[in-house]
C-alpha positions as CSV (number, residue, x, y, z in Angstrom):
1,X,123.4,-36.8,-69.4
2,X,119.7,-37.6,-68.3
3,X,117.4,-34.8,-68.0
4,X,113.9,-35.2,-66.7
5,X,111.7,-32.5,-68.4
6,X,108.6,-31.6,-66.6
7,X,105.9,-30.3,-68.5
8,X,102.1,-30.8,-66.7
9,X,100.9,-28.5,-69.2
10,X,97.7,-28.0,-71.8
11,X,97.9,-29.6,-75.0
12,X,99.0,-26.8,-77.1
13,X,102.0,-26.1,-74.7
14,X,102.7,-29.3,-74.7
15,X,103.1,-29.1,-78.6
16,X,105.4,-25.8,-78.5
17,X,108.0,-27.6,-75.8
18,X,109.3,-29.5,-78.9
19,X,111.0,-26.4,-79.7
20,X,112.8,-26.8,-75.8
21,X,113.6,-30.5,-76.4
22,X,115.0,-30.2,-79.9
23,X,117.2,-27.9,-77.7
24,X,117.9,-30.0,-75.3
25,X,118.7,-33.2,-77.5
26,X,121.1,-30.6,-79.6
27,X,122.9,-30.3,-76.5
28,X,123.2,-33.9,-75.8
29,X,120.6,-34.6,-73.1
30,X,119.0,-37.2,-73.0
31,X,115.4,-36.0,-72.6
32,X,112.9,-38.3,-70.4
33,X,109.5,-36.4,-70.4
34,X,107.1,-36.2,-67.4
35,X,103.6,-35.4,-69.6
36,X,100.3,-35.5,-68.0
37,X,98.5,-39.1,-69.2
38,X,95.9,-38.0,-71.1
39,X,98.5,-36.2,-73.5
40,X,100.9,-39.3,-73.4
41,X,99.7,-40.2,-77.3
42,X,100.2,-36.7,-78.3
43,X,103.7,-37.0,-76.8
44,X,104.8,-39.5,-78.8
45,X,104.9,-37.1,-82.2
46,X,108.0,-35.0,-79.8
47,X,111.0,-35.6,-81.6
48,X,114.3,-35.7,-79.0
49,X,112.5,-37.8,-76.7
50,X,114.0,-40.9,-75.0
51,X,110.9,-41.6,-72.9
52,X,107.5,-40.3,-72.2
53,X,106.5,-40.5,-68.3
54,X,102.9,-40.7,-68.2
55,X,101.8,-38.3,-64.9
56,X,98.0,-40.1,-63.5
57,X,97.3,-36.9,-62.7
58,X,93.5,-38.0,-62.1
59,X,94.7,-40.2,-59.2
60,X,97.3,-37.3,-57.0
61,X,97.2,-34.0,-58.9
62,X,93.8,-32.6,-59.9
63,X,91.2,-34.6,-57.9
64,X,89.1,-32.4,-55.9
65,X,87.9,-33.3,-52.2
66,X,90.7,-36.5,-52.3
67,X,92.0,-37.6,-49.7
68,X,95.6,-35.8,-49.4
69,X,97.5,-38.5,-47.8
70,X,96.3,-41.0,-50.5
71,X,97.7,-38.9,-53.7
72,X,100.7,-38.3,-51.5
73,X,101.3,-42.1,-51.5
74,X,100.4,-42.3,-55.4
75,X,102.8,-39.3,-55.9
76,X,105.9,-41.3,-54.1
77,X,105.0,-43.8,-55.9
78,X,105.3,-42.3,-59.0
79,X,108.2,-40.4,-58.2
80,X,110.0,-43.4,-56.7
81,X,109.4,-45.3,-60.3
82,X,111.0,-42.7,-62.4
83,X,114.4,-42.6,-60.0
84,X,114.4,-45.9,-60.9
85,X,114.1,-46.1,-64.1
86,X,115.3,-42.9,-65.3
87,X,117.4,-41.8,-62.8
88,X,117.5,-38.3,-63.5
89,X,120.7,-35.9,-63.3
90,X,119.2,-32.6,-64.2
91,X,115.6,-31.6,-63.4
92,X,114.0,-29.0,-65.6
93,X,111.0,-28.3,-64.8
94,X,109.1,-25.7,-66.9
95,X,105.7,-26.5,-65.7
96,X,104.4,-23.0,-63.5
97,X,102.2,-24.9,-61.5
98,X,102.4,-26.2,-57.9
99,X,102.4,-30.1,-59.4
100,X,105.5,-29.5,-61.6
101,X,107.4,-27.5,-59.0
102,X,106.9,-30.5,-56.2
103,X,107.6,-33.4,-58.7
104,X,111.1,-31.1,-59.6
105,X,111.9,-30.9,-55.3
106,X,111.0,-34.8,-55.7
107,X,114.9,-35.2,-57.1
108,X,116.6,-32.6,-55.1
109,X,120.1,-34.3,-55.8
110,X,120.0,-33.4,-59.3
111,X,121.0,-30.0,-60.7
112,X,117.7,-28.0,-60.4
113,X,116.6,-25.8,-63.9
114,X,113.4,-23.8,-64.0
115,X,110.7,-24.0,-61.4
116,X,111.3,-25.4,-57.7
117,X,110.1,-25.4,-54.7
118,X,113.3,-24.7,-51.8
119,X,113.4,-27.0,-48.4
120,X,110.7,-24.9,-46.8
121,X,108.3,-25.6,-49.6
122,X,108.3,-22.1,-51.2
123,X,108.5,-21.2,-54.8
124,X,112.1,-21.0,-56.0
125,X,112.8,-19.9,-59.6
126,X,116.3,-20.7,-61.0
127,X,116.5,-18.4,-63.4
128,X,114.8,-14.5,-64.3
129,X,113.7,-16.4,-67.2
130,X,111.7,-19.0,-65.2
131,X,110.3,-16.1,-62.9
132,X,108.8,-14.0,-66.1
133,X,107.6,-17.3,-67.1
134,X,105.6,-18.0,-63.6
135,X,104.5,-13.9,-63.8
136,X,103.2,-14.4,-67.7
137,X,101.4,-17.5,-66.6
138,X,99.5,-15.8,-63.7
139,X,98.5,-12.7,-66.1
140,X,98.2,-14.1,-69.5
141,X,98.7,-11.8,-71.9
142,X,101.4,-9.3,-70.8
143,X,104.4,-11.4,-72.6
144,X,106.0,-10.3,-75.5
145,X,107.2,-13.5,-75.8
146,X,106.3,-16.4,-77.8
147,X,106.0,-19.0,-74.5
148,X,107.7,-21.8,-76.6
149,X,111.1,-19.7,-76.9
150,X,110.1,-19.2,-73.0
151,X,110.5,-22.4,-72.3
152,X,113.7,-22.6,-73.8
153,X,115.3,-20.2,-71.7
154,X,113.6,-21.7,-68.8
155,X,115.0,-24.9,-69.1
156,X,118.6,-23.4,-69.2
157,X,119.2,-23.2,-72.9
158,X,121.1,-19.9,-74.0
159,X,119.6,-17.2,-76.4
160,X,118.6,-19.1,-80.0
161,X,121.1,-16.4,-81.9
162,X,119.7,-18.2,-85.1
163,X,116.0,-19.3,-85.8
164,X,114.5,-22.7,-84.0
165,X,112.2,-24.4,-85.3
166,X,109.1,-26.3,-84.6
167,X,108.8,-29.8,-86.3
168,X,107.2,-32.4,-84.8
169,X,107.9,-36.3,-85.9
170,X,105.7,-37.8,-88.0
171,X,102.8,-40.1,-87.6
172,X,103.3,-43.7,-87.3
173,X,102.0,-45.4,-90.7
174,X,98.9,-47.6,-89.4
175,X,97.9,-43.7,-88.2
176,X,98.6,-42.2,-91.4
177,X,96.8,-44.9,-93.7
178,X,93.5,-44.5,-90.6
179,X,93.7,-40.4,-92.1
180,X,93.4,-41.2,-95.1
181,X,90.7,-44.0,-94.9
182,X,88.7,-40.6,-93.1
183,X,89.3,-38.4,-95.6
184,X,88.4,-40.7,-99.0
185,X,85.2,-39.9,-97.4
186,X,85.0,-36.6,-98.6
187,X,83.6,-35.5,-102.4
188,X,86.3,-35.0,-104.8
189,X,87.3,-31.6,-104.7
190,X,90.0,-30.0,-107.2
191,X,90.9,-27.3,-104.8
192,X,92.1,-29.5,-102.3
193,X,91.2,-29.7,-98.8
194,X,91.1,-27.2,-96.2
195,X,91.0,-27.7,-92.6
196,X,89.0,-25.5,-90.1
197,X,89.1,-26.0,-86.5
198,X,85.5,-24.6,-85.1
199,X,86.0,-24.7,-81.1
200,X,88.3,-23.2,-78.2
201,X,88.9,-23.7,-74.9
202,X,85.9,-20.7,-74.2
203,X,82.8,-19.5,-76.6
204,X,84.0,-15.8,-75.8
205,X,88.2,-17.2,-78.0
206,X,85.5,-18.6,-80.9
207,X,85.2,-16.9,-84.2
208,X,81.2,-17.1,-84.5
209,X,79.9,-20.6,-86.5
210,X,78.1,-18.9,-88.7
211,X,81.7,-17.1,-90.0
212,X,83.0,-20.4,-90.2
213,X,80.1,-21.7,-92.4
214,X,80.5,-18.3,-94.9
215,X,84.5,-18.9,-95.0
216,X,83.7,-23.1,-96.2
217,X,80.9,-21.7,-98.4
218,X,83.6,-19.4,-100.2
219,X,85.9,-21.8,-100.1
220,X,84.0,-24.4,-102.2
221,X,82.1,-21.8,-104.4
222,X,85.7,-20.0,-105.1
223,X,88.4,-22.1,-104.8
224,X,86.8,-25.6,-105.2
225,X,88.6,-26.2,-102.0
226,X,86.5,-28.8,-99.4
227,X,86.1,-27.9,-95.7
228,X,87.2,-30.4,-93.5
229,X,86.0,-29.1,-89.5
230,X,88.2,-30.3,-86.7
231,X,87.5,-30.8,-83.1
232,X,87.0,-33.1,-80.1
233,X,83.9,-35.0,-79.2
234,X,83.0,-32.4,-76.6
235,X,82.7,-30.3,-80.2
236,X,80.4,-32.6,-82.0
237,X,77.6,-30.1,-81.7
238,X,79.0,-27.2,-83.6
239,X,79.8,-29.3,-86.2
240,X,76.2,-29.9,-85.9
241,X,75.6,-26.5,-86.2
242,X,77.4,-25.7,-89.2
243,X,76.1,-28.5,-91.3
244,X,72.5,-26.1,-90.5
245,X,74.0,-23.6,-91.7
246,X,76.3,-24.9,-94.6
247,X,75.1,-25.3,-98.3
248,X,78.0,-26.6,-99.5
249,X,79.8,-30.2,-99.1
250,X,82.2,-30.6,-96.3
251,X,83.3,-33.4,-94.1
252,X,83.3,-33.4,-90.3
253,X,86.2,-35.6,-88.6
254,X,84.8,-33.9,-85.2
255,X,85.4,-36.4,-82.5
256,X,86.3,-39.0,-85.3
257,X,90.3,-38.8,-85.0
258,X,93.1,-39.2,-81.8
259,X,95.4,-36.5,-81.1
260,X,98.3,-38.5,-83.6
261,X,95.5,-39.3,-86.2
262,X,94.8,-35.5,-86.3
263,X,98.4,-34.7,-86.3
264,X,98.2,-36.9,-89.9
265,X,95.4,-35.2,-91.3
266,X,97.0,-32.0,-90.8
267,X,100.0,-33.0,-92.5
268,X,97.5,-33.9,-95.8
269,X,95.6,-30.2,-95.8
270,X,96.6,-27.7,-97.9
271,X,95.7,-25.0,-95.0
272,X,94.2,-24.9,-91.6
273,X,91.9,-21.7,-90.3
274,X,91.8,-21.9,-86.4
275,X,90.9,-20.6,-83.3
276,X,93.9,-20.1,-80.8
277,X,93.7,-23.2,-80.0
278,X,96.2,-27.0,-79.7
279,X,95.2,-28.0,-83.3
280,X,96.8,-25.1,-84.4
281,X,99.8,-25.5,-82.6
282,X,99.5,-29.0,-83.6
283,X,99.2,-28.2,-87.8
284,X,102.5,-25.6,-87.1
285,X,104.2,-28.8,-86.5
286,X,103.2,-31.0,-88.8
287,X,103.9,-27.7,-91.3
288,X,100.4,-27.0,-92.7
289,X,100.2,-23.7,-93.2
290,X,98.3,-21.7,-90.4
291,X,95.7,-18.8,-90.6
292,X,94.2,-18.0,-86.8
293,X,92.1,-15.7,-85.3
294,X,92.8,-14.7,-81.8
295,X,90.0,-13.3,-80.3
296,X,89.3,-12.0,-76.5
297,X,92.2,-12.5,-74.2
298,X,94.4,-14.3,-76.7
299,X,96.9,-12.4,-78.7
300,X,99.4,-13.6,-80.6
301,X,102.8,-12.2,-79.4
302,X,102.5,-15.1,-76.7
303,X,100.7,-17.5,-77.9
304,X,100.9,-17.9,-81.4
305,X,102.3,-20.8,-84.0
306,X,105.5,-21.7,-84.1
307,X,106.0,-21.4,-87.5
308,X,107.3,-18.9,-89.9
309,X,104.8,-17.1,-92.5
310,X,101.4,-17.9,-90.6
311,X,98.9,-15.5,-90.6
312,X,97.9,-14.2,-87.0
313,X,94.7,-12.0,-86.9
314,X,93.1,-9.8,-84.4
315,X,90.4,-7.3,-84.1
316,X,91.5,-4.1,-84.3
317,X,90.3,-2.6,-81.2
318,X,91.5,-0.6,-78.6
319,X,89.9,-2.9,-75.9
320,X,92.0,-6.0,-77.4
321,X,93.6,-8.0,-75.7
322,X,91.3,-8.1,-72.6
323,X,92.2,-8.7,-69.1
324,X,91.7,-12.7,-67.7
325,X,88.6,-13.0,-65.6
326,X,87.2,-9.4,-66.5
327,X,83.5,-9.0,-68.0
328,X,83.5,-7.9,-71.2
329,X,81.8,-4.3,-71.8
330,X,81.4,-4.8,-75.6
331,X,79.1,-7.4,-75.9
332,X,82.2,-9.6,-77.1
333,X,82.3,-7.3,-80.0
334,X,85.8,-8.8,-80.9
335,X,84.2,-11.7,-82.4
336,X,82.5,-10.2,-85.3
337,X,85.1,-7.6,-85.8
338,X,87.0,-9.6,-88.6
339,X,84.2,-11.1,-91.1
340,X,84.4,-14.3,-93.2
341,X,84.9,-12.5,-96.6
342,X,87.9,-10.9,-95.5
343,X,89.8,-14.3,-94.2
344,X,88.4,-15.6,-97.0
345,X,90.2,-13.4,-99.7
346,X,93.5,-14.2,-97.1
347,X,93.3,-17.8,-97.2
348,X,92.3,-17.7,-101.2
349,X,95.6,-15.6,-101.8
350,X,97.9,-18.5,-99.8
351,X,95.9,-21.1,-101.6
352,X,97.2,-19.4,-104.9
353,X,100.7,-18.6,-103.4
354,X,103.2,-18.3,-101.2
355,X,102.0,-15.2,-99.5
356,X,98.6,-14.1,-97.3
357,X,97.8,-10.6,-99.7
358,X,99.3,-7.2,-98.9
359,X,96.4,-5.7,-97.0
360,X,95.0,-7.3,-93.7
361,X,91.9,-8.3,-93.6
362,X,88.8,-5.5,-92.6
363,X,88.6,-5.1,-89.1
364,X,91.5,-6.9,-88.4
365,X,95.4,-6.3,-86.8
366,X,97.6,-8.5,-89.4
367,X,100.5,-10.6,-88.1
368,X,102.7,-12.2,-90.3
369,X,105.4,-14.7,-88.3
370,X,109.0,-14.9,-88.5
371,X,112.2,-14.1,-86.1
372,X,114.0,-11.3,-85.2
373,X,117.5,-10.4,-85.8
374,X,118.2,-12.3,-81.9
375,X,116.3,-15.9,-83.4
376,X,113.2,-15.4,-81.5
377,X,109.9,-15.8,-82.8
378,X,108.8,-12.2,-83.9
379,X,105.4,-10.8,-85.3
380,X,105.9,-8.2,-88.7
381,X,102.4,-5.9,-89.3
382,X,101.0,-7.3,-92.3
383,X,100.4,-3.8,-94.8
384,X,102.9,-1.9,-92.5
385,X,102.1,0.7,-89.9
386,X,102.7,1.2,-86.0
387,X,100.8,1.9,-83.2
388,X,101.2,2.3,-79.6
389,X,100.4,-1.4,-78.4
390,X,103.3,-2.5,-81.2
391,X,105.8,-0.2,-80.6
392,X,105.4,-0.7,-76.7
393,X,105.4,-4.6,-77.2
394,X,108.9,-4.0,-79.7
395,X,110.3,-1.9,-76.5
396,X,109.4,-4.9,-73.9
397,X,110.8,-7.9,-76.1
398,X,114.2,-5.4,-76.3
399,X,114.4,-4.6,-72.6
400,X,113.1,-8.2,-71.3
401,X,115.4,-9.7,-73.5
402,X,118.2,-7.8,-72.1
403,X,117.5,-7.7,-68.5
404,X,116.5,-11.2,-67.9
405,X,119.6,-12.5,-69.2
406,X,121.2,-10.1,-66.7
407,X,122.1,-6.5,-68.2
408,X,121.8,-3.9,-65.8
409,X,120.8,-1.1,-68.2
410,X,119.2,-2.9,-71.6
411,X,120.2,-1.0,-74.8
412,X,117.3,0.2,-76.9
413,X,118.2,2.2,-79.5
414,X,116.4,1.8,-82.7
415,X,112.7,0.9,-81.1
416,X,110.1,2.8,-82.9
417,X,108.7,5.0,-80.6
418,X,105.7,5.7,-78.9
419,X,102.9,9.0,-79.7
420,X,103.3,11.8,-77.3
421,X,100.3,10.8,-75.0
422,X,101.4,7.3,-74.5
423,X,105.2,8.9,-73.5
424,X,104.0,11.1,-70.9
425,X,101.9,9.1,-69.1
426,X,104.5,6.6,-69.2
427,X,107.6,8.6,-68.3
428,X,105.3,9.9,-65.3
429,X,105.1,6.0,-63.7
430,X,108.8,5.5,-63.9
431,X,109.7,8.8,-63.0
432,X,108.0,7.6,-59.7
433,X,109.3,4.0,-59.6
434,X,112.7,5.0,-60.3
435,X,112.7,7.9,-57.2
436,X,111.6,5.3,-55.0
437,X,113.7,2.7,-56.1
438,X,116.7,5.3,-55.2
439,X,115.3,6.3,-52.1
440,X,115.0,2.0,-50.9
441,X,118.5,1.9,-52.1
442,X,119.6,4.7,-49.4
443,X,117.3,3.0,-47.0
444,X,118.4,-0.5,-47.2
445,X,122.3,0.2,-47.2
446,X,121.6,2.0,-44.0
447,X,119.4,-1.2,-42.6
448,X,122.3,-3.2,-43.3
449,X,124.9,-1.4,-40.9
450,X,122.0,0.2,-38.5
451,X,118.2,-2.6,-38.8
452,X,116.3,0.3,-36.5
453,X,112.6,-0.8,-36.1
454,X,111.7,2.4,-37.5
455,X,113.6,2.6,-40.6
456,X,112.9,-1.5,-41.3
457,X,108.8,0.1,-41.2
458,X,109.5,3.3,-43.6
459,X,111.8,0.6,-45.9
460,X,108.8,-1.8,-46.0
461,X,105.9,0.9,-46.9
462,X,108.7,2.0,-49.7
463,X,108.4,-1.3,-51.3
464,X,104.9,-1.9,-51.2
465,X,104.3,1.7,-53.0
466,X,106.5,0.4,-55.4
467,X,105.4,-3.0,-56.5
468,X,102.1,-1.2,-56.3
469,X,102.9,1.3,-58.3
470,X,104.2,-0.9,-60.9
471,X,101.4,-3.8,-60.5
472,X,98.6,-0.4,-61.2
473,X,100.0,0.8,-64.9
474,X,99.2,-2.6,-67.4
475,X,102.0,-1.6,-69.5
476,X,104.8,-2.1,-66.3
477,X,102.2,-4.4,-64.5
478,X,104.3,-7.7,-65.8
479,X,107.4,-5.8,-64.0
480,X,105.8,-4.9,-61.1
481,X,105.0,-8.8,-60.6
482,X,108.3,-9.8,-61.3
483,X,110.2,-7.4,-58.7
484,X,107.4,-9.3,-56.6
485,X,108.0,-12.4,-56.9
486,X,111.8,-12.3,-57.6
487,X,111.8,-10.1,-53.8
488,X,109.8,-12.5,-51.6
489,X,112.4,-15.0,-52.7
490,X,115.1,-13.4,-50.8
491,X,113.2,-13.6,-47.8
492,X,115.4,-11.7,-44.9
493,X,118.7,-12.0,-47.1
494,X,119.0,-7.9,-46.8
495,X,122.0,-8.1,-49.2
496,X,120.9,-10.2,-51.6
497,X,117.3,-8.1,-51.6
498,X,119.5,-4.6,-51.9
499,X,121.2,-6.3,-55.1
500,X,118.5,-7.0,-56.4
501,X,117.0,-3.1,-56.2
502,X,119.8,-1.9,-57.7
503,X,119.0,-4.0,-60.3
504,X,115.8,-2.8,-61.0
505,X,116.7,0.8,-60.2
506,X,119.7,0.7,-63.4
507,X,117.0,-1.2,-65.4
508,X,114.0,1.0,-65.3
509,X,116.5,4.3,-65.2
510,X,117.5,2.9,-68.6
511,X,113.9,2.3,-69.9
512,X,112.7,6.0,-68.3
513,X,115.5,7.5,-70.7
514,X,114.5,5.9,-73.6
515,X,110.7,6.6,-73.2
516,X,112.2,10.4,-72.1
517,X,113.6,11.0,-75.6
């Protein structure tokens, strides 16, 4: 059967759906993927892929003060080409973006999956799963799910059950002979050669230069192991920068290398230290193993490699993660929380062995990755120990897991739990949700048989105290959004909107019990 996947997304993203179409392809689809053109190359290392659809997205989707009626024309266009060609009988789109939802309403004879748009032009999500995935992406950093098992679900595949895996194809060999031509320019070094990738998609996400240059000086001094610094053109100047600050030899293939030639480097490294950024999405595939720092508003339940045993570190702050958009207080303290000796003795230990060390790192939050006992990607404290942030991220991944796929009242027995103080502030938010949420119950079975004016305005200022309510406490915030979104969906289909109360009401009785114990 001929599925046309939509993904308009970032490189990185782009990288993680290989885990979707492996999926897909297992299930006997025949993937056609809809990629935004300057990714197209990139594309090529997706396994499962029957044909890449180059999107011009610089000529109808992104081109500010355009005329409208021109990239509508450019847009048929396009569209019209791939029901030629491709002919698609199921849509999945799992792009969260207005682009990807109109290109999916483009084939409106073939089975929808994912994100739509319905005949009046409004957001339509076919699944829970593909309205979390629409909440997470408007207020990064509140899933506690890895967004390439996400996609999965989005684009209709059932719970993994077993472990999936990220493995990208492998370069072509005219790429793979140009990365090594690049790297028989560096000294001989009998430690081997150790990747780092110096930039991110903001300054505030980058662990400081000057950390970088320490960690390469270590590297050589210690482990006779050669830095080799990563990055695009637009990053030539840091690797400026560190060659200031460096004293010891190195080789800069900054700007020097297309996204596939990268891809081949990385699969000749013996290890890659990153920012939270598409190389090192890129380096999970190719199966280099991955040390990263996430720093700012990354964190890496959601955003993390794809790949079992990479090291994931954060500052261990209370501030961490921090909200999108919001100024930071600190000074971007984060940044210099985790120093260059500690990642150093990390990345010597994996250089000398299979594991990271048994401590994290000073200043930092240590994640080692892996799955859980349901086959999704899953996050294990490296040196032990719990905290609030965990535990309540362990309770979210049990009741999300649950709920989305349609259990009124999630089990979750077995979470560790949280401190006292965390408990009672957070039983006192769902004691309140859940009393309203019984009281719009009452109110919309009697709008149903009786739709008085005045009891349509009391039902109405119930909901919006509730989604408020929700949308106010960060740790329910993600809920709050999703009741949102899933609610203006239902438009004036009372019954369907009443269903969908009760819904909520059974799930966040069962999640105010288990915080109540």
């Amino acid at each position: 059967m001929r599925l046309l996947l939509v993904n308009l997304t970032r490189f990185g993203d782009l990288v993680q759906s290989q885990v979707c179409i492996t999926g897909l392809a297992e299930q006997g689809f025949e993937v056609h993927l809809a990629v935004l053109d300057n990714f197209s190359q990139a594309a090529r290392l997706l396994r499962g892929v029957t044909s890449i659809r180059p999107v011009p997205g610089s000529r109808f989707l992104f081109t500010p003060g355009a005329d409208w009626r021109q990239g509508l024309a450019e847009f048929w266009r396009f569209a019209d080409s791939l029901e030629r060609e491709v002919a698609p009988e199921v849509v999945a789109n799992i792009t969260p973006s207005l682009p990807g939802r109109l290109l999916a309403r483009r084939f409106e004879a073939a089975r929808q999956v994912g994100l739509g748009l319905d005949a009046e032009g409004f957001a339509r999500d076919e699944s829970p799963w593909a309205a979390f995935l629409q909440t997470a992406s408007r207020h990064r950093g509140t899933s506690p799910f890895n967004v390439a098992d996400i996609f999965c679900r989005v684009a209709g595949l059932p719970a993994p059950g077993r472990p999936r895996v990220l493995s990208l194809a492998q370069p072509e060999e005219a790429v793979r002979l140009k990365a090594e031509e690049l790297l028989r320019e560096a000294p001989e070094a009998p430690g081997g050669l150790v990747a780092l990738q110096l930039g991110a998609s903001e300054d505030r996400r980058r662990w400081p230069l000057e950390y970088f240059a320490r960690l390469g000086g270590l590297l050589w001094e210690k482990c006779a192991a050669l830095p080799v610094l990563l990055g695009g053109p637009d990053e030539t100047r840091l690797a400026e920068r560190y060659a200031v600050l460096a004293g010891h030899p190195h080789l800069s293939l900054v700007g020097r290398t297309t996204l596939p030639e990268l891809a081949a480097v990385l699969g000749l490294v013996r290890l890659l230290v990153s920012n939270d950024t598409g190389t090192m999405h890129l380096a999970a595939g190719m199966g280099a193993p991955v040390l990263a720092v996430f720093l700012c508003t990354a964190q890496a339940f959601d955003t993390g490699p794809y790949q079992p045993g990479a090291l994931c570190l954060e500052p261990d702050m209370v501030c961490h993660p921090c909200a999108f958009g919001a100024a930071c207080a600190h000074d971007e303290a984060c940044r210099r929380a985790i120093g260059p000796e500690g990642v150093f003795s990390a990345a010597a230990a994996r250089l000398a062995g299979p594991r990271w060390g048994d401590a994290p790192p000073p200043g930092s939050r240590a994640w080692i990755t892996g799955h859980d006992t349901s086959g999704y990607l899953a996050l294990d404290r490296l040196g032990g120990g719990m905290d609030d942030r965990q535990a309540w991220l362990l309770t979210q991944r049990a009741f999300y897991r649950q709920f989305l796929d349609g259990a009124r009242a999630p089990a979750l027995d077995g979470l560790p739990p949280l401190s006292g103080e965390a408990r009672a502030a957070l039983a006192a938010t769902l004691a309140e949700a859940c009393t309203v949420l019984a009281l719009l119950c009452s109110q919309g079975a009697l709008l149903i048989h009786s739709p008085r004016p005045a009891l349509k305005t009391k039902f109405l200022a119930y909901w919006q105290r509730l989604t408020a309510l929700l949308q106010a406490d960060p740790r329910l915030a993600p809920l709050g959004w999703l009741l949102a979104g899933q609610g203006e969906e239902q438009g004036g289909r009372l019954p369907e909107f009443l269903a969908l109360l009760e819904r909520y009401r059974d799930g966040l009785g069962a999640l105010a019990r288990h915080i109540g114990q």
